[in-house]
C-alpha positions as CSV (number, residue, x, y, z in Angstrom):
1,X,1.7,-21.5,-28.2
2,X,3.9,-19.7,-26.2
3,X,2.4,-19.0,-21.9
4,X,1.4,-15.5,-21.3
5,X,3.0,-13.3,-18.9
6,X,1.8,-10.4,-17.7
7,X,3.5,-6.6,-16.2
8,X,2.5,-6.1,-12.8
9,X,3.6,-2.4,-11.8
10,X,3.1,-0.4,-8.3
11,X,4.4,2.9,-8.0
12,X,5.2,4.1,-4.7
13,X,6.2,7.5,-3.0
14,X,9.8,6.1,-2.7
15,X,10.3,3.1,-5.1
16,X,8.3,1.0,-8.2
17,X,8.0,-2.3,-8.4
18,X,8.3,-4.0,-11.8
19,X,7.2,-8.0,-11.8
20,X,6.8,-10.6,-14.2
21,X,3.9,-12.5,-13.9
22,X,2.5,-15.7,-15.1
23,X,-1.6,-16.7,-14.6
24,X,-1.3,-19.0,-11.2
25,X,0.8,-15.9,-10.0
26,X,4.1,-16.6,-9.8
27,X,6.7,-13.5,-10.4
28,X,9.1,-14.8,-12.8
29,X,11.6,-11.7,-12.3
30,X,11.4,-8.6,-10.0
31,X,13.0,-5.4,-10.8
32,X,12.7,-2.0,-8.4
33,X,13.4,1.7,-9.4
34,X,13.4,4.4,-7.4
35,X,10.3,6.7,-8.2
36,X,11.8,9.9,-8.0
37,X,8.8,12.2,-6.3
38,X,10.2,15.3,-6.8
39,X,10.4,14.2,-10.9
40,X,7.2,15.5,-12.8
41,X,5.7,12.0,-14.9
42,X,7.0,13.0,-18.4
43,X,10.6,12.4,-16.9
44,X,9.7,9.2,-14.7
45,X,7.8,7.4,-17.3
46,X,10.1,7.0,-19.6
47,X,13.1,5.3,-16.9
48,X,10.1,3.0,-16.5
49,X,9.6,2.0,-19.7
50,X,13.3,1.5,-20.3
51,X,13.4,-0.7,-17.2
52,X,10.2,-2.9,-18.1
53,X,11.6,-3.2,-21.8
54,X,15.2,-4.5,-20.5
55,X,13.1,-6.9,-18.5
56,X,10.6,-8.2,-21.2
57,X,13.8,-8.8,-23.5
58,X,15.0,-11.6,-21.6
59,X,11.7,-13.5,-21.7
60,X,10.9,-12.9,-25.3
61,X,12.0,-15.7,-26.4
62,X,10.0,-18.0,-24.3
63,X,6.9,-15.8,-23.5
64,X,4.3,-13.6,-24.5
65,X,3.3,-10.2,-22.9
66,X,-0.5,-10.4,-22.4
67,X,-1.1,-7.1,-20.9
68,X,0.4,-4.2,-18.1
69,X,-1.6,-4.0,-14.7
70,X,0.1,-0.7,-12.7
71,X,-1.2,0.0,-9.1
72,X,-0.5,3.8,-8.3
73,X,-1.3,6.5,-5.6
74,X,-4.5,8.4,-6.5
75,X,-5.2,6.2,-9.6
76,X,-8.6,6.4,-11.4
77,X,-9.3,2.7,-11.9
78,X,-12.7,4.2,-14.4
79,X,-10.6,7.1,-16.1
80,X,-7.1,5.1,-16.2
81,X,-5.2,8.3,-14.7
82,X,-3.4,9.5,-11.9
83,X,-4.8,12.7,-10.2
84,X,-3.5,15.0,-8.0
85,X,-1.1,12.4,-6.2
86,X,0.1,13.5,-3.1
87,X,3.8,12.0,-2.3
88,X,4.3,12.3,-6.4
89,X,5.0,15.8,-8.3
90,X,3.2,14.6,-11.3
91,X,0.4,17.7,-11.0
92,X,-3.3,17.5,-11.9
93,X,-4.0,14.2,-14.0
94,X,-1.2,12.3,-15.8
95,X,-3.3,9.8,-18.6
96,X,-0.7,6.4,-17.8
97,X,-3.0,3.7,-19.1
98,X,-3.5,5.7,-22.3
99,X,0.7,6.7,-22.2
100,X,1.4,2.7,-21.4
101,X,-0.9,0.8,-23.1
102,X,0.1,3.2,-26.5
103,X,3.8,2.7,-25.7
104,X,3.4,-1.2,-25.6
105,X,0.5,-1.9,-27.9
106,X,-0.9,-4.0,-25.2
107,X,-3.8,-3.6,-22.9
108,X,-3.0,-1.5,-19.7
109,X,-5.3,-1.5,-16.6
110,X,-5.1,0.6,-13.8
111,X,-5.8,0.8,-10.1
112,X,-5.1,2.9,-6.7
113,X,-1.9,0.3,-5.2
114,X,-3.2,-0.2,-2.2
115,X,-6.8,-1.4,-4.3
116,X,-4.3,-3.5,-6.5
117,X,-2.8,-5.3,-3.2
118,X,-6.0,-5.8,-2.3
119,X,-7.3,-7.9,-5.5
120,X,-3.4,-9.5,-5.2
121,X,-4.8,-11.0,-1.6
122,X,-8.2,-12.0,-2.7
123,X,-6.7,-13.7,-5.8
124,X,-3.3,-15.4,-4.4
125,X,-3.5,-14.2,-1.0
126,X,-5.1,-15.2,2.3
127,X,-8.1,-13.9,1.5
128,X,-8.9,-16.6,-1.0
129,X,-12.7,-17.2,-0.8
130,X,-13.6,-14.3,1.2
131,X,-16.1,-11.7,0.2
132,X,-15.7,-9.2,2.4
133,X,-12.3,-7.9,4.0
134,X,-9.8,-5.1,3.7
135,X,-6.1,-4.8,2.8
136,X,-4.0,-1.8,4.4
137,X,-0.8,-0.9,3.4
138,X,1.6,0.2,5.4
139,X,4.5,2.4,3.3
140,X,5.7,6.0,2.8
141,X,2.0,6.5,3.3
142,X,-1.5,4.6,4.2
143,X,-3.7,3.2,1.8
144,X,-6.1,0.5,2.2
145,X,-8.2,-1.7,-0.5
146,X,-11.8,-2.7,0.7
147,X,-13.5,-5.9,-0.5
148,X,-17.5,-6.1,-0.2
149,X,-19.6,-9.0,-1.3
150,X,-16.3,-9.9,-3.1
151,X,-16.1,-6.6,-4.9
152,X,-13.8,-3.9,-4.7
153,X,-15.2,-0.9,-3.5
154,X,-14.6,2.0,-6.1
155,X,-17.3,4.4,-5.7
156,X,-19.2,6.7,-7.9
157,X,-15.6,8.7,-9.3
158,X,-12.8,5.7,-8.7
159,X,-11.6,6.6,-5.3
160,X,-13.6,5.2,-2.8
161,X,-11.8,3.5,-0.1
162,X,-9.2,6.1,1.3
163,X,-8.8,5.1,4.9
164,X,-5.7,7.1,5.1
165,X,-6.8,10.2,4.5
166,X,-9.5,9.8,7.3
167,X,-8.8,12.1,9.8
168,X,-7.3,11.3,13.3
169,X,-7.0,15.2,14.5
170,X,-8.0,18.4,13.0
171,X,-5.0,20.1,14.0
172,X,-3.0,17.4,13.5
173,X,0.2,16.5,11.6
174,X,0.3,18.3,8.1
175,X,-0.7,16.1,5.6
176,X,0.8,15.5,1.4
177,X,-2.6,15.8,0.7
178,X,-2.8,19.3,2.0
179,X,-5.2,18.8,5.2
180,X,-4.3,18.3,8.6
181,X,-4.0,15.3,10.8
182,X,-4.8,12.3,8.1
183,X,-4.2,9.0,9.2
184,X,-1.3,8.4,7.2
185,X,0.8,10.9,8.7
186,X,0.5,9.0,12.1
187,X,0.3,5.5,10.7
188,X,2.5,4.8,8.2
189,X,6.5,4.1,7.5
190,X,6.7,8.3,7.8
191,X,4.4,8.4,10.5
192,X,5.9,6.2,12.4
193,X,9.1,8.5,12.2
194,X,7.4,11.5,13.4
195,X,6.1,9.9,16.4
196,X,9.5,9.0,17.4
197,X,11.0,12.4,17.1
198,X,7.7,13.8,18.8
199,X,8.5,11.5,21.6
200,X,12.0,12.7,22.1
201,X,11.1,15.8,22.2
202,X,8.7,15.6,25.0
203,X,10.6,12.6,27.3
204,X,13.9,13.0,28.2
205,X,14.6,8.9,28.7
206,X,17.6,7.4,27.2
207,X,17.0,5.9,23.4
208,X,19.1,4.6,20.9
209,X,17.4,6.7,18.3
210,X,18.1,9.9,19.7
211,X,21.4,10.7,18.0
212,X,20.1,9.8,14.4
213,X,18.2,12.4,12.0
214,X,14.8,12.2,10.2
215,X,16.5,10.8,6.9
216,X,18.8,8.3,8.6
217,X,16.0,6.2,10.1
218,X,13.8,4.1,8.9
219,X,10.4,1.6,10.2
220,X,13.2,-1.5,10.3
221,X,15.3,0.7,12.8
222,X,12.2,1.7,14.9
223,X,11.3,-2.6,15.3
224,X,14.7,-3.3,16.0
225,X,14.9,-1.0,18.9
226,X,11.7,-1.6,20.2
227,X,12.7,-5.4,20.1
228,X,15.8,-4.5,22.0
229,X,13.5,-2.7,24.8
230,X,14.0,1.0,23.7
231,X,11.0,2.6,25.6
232,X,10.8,5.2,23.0
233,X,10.4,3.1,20.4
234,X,7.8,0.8,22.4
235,X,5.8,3.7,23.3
236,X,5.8,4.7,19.0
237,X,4.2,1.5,18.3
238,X,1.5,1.4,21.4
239,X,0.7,5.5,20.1
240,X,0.8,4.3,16.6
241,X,-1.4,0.6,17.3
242,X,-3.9,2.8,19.3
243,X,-4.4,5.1,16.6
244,X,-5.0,2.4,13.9
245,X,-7.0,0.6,16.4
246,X,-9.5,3.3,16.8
247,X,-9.4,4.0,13.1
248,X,-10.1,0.2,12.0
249,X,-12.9,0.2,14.6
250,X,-14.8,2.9,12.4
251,X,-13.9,0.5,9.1
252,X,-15.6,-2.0,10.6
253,X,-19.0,-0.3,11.7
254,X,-19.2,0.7,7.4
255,X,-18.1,-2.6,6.0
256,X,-18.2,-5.6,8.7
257,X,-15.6,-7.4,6.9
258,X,-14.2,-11.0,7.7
259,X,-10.9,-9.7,8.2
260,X,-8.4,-6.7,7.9
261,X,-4.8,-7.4,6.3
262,X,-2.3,-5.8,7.4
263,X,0.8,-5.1,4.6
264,X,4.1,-3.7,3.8
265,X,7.5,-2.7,6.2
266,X,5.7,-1.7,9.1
267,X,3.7,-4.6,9.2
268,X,6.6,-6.7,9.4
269,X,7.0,-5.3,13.5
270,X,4.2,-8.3,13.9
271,X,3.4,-8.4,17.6
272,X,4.7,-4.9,18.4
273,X,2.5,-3.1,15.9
274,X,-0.7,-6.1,16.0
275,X,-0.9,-6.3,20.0
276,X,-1.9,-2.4,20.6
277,X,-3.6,-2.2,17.6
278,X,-6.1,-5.3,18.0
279,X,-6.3,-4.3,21.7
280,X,-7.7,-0.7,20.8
281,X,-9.7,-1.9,17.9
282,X,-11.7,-4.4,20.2
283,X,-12.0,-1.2,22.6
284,X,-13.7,0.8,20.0
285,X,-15.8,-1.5,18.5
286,X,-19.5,-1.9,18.9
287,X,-20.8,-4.4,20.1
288,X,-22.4,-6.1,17.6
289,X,-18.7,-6.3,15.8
290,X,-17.0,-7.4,19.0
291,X,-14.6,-10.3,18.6
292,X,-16.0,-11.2,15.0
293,X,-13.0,-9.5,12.6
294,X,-9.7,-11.1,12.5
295,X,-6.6,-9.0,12.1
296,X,-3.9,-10.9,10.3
297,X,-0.5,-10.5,8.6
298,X,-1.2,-10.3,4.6
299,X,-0.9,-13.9,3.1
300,X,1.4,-12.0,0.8
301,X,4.0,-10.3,3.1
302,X,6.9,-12.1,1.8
303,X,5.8,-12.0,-1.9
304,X,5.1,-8.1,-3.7
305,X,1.3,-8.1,-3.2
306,X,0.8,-4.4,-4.8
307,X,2.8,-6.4,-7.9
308,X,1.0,-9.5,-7.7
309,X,-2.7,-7.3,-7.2
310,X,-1.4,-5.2,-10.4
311,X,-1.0,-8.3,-12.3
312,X,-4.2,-10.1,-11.1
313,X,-5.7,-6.7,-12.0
314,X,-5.2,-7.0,-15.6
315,X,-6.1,-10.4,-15.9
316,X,-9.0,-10.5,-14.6
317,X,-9.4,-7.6,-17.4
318,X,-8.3,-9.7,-20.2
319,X,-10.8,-13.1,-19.1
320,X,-13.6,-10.6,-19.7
């Protein structure tokens, strides 16, 4: 009998993620496409197919496709649709588990990413054993997965658990979502951006970044200058740690969770990003909470944990 392997998918607001993935969760072969935002889902869909049908053909042989798991922005995990996404121009509500699972003749599953990294930690991840934590992910946007009494929170419709469009400021940043001042446009890969070219605007002190434009820099280039002691790029990740803080502070006083995993490219600033943001989160916590919720790198940063959540996603489907 030939060993199962299962599609793990996460569609981003700038790339997807294709895996391969066996049951102990190891990803046999990665693939990444570029998502295409301003493409509407009848032309994006079938580039994926295409691309996950390439990749399946060279394990044929060997393997069996069990199933698809597919982590995506505003996914219904109870309807199996995508709805009203807002760094995607796919419109209303796009039916993918019906359109993937009929395209492959397979089962399909479907989750918000950032709830599919979240069932990625708790199943190969550092939150092994826990019962009650949270996974935020740190992209072109903010989304965050939340764990209680080792179940994922989905709420009454499917979309429970949208820390990043919790609002920081009422006349804030304008949002994809189309409100003001969400968390995601200050915390986030983009949001990150926008503080630095805020910050330039209103200081006047020498920075590396100062001759480059919105689209030529990126979360990597913000670390590195902050590493090198750019002032403006330090003060970006205090403003954007203090933020988060605060934010995670109010998490905590719904959920008390073990921990709070922190994933994806901004993440990987480590220190620069964790030292402001665990200092403001202690600040603003009651104290009840103080000192009892560890903030920690995901156990998954250097593996695809919206890929490996997507896959563990439809497995668990397929043991029931």
């Amino acid at each position: 009998m030939k060993e199962q392997l299962c599609f793990g998918v996460d569609i981003g607001g700038t790339n997807t993620s294709i895996g391969l993935v066996n049951r102990q969760g190891d990803i046999l072969t990665e693939e990444v496409i570029p998502t295409h935002r301003e493409q509407d889902a009848s032309s994006y869909l079938p580039r994926l197919f295409r691309k996950m049908e390439e990749m399946g053909k060279k394990f044929q042989a060997d393997y069996e496709l069990a199933g698809i798991g597919i982590g995506a922005p505003n996914a219904n995990y109870y309807r199996g649709t995508v709805e009203n996404p807002p760094n995607l121009n796919w419109g209303k509500v796009v039916e993918v588990r019906e359109i993937v699972g009929e395209h492959f003749g397979i089962p399909c599953a479907l989750t918000n990413d950032a709830n599919a990294a979240a069932i990625g930690e708790m199943t190969f991840g550092a939150a092994k054993g826990m019962k009650d934590f949270i996974v935020v992910t740190l992209g072109t946007g903010l989304g965050s997965g939340i764990v209680v009494n080792g179940k994922l929170v989905y709420g009454h419709d499917g979309f429970a658990g949208e820390l990043g469009h919790t609002i920081v400021n009422v006349n804030g940043r304008q949002c994809g979502c189309g409100n003001k001042g969400c968390l995601e446009t200050y915390v986030s890969a983009t949001g990150i951006k926008r503080t630095i070219f805020k910050l330039l605007a209103d200081y006047i002190s020498d920075s590396e970044l100062r001759n480059l434009s919105f689209e030529d820099l990126d979360a990597k280039m913000i670390t590195e200058a902050a590493i090198r002691g750019d002032k403006i790029a330090l003060e970006a990740f205090e403003y954007t740690g203090r933020i988060l803080g605060m934010k995670l502070a109010e998490a905590i006083a719904i959920t008390s969770p073990e921990a709070i995993f922190l994933f994806g490219g901004l993440a990987n600033a480590k220190d620069l990003l964790f030292q402001p943001t665990l200092l403001h989160m202690e600040k603003f916590l009651l104290p009840i909470f103080k000192n009892k919720v560890k903030l920690q790198l995901s156990g998954l940063q250097d593996k695809n944990a919206a890929v490996l959540g997507a896959s563990a996603l439809i497995w668990n489907e397929l043991a029931r």
